[in-house]
N, C-alpha and C positions, 0 to 999 in steps of 0.2 A: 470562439464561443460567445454566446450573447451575455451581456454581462449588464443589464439593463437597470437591476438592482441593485448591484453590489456594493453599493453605498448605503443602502438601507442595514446589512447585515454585514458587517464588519462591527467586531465585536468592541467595545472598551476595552477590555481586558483579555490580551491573548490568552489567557489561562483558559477562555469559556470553548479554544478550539478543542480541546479534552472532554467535553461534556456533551453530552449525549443530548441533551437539551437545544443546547446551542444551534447543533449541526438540524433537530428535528426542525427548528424555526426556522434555517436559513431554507432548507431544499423548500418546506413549503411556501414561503415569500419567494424563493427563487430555483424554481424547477430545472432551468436550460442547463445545459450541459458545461463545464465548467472543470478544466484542465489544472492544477497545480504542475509548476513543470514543464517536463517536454510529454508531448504524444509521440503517437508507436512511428508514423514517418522519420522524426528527428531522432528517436530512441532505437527501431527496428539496426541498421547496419552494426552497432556495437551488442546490443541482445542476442540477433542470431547468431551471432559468435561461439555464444552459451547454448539456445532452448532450439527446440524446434517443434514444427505443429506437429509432430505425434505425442506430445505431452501433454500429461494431468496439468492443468495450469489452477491455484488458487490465488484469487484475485484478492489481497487480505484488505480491508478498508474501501473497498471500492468506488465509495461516491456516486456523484455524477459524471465521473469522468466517460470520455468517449475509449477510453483504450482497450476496454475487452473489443468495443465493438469495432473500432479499427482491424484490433486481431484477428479477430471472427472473420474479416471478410479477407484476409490477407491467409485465410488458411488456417487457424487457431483454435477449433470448436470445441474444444472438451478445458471448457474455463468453467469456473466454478466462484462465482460473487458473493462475497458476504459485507455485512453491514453493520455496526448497528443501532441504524437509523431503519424503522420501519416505514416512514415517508420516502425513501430513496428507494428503500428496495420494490416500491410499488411503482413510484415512476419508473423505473429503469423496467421493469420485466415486461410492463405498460410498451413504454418505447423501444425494445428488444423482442418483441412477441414475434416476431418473425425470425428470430436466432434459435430454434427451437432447440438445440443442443447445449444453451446455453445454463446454468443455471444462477437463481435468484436467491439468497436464504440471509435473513434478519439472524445475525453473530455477533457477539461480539469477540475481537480477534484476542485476549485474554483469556477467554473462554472459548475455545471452540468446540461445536459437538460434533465431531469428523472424527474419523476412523484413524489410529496409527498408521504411518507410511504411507499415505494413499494420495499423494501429489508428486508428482517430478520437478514442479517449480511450485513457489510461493512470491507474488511479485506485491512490494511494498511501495507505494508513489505517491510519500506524504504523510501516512497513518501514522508512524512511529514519530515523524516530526510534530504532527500534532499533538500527541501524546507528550511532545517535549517543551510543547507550549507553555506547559505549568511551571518551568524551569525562571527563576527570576535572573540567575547569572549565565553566561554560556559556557564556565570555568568550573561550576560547577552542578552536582544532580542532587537533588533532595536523595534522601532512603526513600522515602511512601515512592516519589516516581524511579528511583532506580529497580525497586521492587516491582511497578508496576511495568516497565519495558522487561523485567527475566520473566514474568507472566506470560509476555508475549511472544517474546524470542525463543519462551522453555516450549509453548506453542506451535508456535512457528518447526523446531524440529523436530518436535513429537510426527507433527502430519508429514514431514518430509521422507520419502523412501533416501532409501543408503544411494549415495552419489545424486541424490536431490539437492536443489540452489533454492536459498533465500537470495531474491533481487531487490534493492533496497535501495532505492531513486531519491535524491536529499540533493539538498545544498550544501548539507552540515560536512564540514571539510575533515578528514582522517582525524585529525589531532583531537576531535570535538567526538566524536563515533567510537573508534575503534575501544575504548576505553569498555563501553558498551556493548557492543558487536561480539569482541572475542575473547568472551568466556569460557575454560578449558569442556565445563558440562555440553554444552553446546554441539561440540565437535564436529566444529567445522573450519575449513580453511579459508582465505580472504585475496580475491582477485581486487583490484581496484580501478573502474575505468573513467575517464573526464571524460568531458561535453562541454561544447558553447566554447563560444568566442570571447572575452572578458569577464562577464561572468560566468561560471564554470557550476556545471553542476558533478556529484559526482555518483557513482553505479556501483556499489558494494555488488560483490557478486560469494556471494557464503556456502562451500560446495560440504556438504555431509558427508562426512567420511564413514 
């Protein structure tokens, strides 16, 4: 990705990755496209394991990244983008207008206005760790943000159909997640897969029972 700016917009205070503000000034200082992580090449051999392209895919946080649109072309069409950054959702649909099966929609993923059941995945790559950005320890979670991830994740399986996956792409290693992740409300079950060569990322895979 071109990363021309990214020194302009790196925040002081990682807490400002949670805010809505923050994110609106970077994509318009720095529109290009712009990976946390791995893309669907480095990610696709352990995902397909999981998803396949006849599924509802909801994209929760989606950025700038290029990974729907990897999908898209690898066979993925029925993805579903939310944001909420109203500057990103306009670049992307801007630079996606040719994905017409795609779609674009300003959300935020605490709030979602989607329909019950109506996803077979929900792929997360980054959004919840930004969300976790406000955290000042790694040992431990405020209440205001532990409250604010059950907002998300009570989200997250509201729109999921029964035997739907939350895919939830992190650095943040089990002992750091799971704490989070596997709440009995929830009801879901917890695959775990790694990546990478020394540093190691890791692939919650959260199947809805």
């Amino acid at each position: 990705p071109t990363t021309s700016n990214m020194t302009e917009v790196i925040p002081d205070d990682n807490r400002e990755y949670a805010t809505q503000k923050y994110w609106e000034d970077r994509y318009k200082s720095d529109p290009e496209p712009h990976d946390w992580f791995k893309e669907w090449p480095e990610l696709k051999d352990v995902l397909e394991k999981h998803i396949n392209s006849k599924q509802r895919v909801l994209m929760a946080g989606c950025g700038n990244s290029k990974l729907s649109e990897q999908m898209y072309e690898d066979g993925y069409h029925s993805i579903v983008n939310i944001d909420f950054s109203p500057e990103v959702i306009k670049i992307m649909q801007e630079r996606c207008k040719e994905m017409e099966e795609m779609e674009w929609l300003v959300m935020d993923v605490t709030q979602m206005d989607l329909p019950d059941q109506s996803f077979d995945i929900v792929i997360d790559k980054g959004t919840m760790d930004a969300l976790l950005c406000e955290q000042t320890s790694a040992w431990e979670v405020s209440q205001h943000l532990a409250d604010n991830i059950d907002k998300m994740l009570s989200e997250v399986t509201r729109v999921l159909k029964k035997d739907g996956m939350y895919i939830y792409i992190t650095f943040g290693q089990p002992h750091f997640r799971k704490n989070l992740l596997l709440k009995e409300k929830y009801g879901w079950t917890l695959t775990t897969e790694r990546i990478g060569d020394g540093f190691h990322y890791f692939i919650y895979i959260l199947k809805k029972q």
